[in-house]
N, C-alpha and C positions, 0 to 999 in steps of 0.2 A: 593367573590369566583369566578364571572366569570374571572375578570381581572385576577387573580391568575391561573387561570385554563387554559384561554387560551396560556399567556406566558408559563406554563407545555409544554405546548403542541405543542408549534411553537421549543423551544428547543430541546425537546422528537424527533420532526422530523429530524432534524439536526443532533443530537446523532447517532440517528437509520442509518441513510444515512452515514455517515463515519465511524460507526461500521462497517457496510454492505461492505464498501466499501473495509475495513483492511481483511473484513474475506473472500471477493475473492481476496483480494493479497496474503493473509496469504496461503488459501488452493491451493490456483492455481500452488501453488508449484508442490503439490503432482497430483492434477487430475483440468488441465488448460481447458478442454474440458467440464467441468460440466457451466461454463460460461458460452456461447455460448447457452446452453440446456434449463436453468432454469433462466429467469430474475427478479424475484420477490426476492425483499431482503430477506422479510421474510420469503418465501419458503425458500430461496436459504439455509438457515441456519438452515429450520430447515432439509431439506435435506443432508446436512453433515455433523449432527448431526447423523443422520439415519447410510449413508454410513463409517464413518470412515476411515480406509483401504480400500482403493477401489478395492485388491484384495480378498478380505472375501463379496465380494457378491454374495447374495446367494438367496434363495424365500423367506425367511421370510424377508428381508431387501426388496425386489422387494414388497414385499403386503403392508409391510408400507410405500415407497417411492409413489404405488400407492395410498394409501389413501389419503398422502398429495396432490398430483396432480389431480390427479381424470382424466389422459389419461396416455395409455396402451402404446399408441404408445411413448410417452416422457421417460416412462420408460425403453422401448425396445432401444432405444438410447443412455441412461442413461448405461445402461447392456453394447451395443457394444463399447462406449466407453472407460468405464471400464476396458473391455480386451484391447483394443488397444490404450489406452494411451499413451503420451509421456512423464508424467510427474516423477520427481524424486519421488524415497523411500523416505518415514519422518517417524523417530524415533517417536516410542511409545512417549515417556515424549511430544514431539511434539504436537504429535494429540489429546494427553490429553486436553492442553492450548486449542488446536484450541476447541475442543468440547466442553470444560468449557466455552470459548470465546461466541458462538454461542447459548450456552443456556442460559446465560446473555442477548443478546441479543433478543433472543424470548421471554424471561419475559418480558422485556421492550416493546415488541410492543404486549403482551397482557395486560399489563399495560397502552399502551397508546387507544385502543380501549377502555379499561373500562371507562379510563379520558374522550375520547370524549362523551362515551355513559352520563356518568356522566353530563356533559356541556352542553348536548343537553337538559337532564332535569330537567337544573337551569335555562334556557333558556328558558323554555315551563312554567315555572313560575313566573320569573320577566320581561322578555319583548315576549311573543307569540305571538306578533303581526307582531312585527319586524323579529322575527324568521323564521316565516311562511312567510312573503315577500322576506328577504335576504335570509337565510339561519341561521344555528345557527352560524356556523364561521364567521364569514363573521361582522354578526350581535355583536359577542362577541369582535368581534376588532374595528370594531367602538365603542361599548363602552368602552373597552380598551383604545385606545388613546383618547376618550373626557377625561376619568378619572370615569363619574362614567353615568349613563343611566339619571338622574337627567342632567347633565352637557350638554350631548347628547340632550337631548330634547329643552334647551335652544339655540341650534343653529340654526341657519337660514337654508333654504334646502342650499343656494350657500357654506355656510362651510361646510357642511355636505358630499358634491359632492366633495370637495376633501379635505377631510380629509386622510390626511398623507401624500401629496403630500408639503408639506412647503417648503420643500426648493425648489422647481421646481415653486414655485410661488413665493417666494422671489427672485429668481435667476433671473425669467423672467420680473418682477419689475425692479431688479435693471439695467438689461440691456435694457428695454421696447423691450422684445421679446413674444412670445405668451403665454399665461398663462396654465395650465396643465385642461387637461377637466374633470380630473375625479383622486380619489385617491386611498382606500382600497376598494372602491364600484366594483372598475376595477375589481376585484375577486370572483364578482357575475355570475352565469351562463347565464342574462340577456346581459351583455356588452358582453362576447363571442361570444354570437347569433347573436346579430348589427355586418353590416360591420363595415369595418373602416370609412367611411365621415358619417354614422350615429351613433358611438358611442359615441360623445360627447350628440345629442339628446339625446339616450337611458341614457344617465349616469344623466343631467339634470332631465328629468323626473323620472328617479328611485329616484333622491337621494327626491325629492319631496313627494314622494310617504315615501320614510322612515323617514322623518322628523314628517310626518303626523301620523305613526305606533309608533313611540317613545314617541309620547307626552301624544296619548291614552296610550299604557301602564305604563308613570310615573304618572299620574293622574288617572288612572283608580283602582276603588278600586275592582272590581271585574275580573281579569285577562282571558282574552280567545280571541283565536286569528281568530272569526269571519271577524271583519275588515282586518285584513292581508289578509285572503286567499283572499278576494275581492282586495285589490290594488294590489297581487300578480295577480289575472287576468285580472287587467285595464293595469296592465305592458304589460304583455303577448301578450294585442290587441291593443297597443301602438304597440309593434314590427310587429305584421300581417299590421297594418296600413302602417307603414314606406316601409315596404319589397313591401306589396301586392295592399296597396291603399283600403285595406277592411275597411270600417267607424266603430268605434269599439260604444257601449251602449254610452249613455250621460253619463258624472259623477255625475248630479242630481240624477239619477234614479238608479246606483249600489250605492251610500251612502244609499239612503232611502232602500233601500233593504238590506244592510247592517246593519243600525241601526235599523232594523227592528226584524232581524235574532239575532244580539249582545242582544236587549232586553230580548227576547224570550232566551237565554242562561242564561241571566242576573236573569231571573225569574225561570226559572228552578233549576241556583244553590241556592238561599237565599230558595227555597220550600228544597230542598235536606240540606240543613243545619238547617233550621226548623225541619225536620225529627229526622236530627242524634241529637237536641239537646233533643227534648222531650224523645227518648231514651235512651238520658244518665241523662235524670231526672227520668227518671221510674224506671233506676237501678240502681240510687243512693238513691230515695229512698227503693226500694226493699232491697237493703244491710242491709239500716238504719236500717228498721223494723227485718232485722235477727240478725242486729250488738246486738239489744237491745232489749232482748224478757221480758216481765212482769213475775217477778215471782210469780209463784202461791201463796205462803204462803201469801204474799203482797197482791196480789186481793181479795182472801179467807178474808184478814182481812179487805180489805174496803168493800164488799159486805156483811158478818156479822151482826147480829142485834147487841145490847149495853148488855152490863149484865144487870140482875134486878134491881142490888142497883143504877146503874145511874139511872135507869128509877126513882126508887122511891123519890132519892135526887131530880131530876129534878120536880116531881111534887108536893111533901114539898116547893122546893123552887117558885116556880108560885103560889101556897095555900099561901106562907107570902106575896107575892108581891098583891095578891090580898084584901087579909084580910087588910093590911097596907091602899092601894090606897081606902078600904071601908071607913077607918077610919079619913082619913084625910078631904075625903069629908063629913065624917055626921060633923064634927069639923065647915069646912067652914059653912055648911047649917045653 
């Protein structure tokens, strides 16, 4: 599901960006000055969805135009504009398309918000460690191209470090030129931070640090992402070290602090799943006993004495059994 989800989603961006892009050629016909005003695609669309005719604006279009923006001043723009536009008249059947066009499009980027929200927590359930270090993007394309989080874990930190970079190391091979420092990791807000003569460091040490997150969470049968948030801050005092020269904690002392905090989570969830289970046995059996109530006539008739004539057969027959067992011993004597 992540592999599948993330590929959605590198496409979806792609889509949306040359949608976006047709529907400022498309409208720029009619009103070429709304560019300039509004840079967000997905505003921008759903803003001329809003306006249509750019000479039918009016207040009620100005309060929804501001609700999308949320400044007074952009709209007040948007309005002079409007009147003083250069752009051609477009036929009705026109502005239809373009509006139909644009609402397409805004489904598609509330559709792709829900995919990520989605991704984020499949993510926070099959690797939270790595999540919480990388990023969930980030984190879902390197297991992406290993192929599966299992795959990922079996690779050494130096594959890992550039992973996706192959041909830039095959290339550099084959010509014995420099080898690439770093691969999808480069996409972490970590390598951003690092200058440039210390990104190869920071990509090094991250990608170490995520080999370390991957393995706990394929192995880990209890998923939480205590250890991430920890090499997510040994990362973090890795970059104040490099930039500032600040000595960051030992890595002895945040693991045991680490594995200390992961226990303690560890132990809290198996007590919290003890809980939920003795409660769905007290209300499986609570059903049972309603599922299947005793009926009265039933009880009535095993809690009942015997009639008389059993009782009298019953003691007729212990009177022969006795008299018999008299008889056979005065025989022996």
């Amino acid at each position: 599901m992540i592999i599948q989800s993330i590929a959605i989603l590198d496409q979806l961006d792609k889509d949306i960006n040359t949608f976006a892009m047709r529907i400022r050629e498309w409208y720029g016909y009619h009103f070429p000055e709304l560019v300039r005003i509004v840079s967000d695609n997905y505003v921008y669309a759903q803003i001329v969805n809003i306006i249509g005719e750019r000479k039918t604006l009016d207040e009620e279009k100005c309060a929804a135009i501001l609700e999308v923006l949320g400044d007074q001043e952009k709209v007040n723009h948007i309005v002079e504009a409007g009147r003083t536009s250069i752009g051609a008249d477009i036929p009705e059947i026109d502005l239809h398309n373009v509006q139909t066009f644009c609402t397409r499009v805004t489904n598609l980027a509330q559709y792709r918000l829900m995919l990520q929200n989605y991704l984020k927590t499949k993510m926070q359930q099959c690797a939270p460690n790595l999540a919480a270090l990388i990023g969930e993007q980030v984190g879902a394309r390197l297991i992406s191209h290993a192929g599966s989080l299992t795959n990922l874990a079996k690779f050494p930190a130096s594959t890992v470090q550039i992973l996706g970079a192959e041909k830039a190391l095959f290339r550099a091979l084959k010509t014995r030129g420099n080898t690439p420092k770093y691969g999808l990791i480069y996409h972490s807000s970590f390598i951003g931070k690092a200058k440039s003569k210390d990104k190869g460091r920071v990509s090094r040490y991250l990608a170490n640090k995520c080999s370390i997150a991957t393995r706990l969470d394929c192995f880990s049968e209890i998923p939480t992402s205590v250890v991430g948030e920890h090499l997510r801050k040994q990362v973090e005092d890795r970059l104040k070290y490099i930039e500032n020269g600040e000595a960051p904690r030992k890595n002895i002392d945040v693991m045991k602090e680490a594995v200390d905090e992961a226990e303690a989570a560890r132990q809290a969830y198996l007590d919290s799943a003890a809980k939920g289970e003795k409660r769905k046995k007290k209300k499986k059996a609570k059903t049972a006993d309603e599922d299947e109530p005793m009926p009265e006539a039933a009880a009535a008739a095993e809690e009942a004495p015997e009639d008389d004539g059993e009782l009298e057969e019953k003691k007729k027959k212990k009177k022969k059994k006795r008299e018999s067992a008299a008889g056979v011993a005065i025989e022996a004597y």
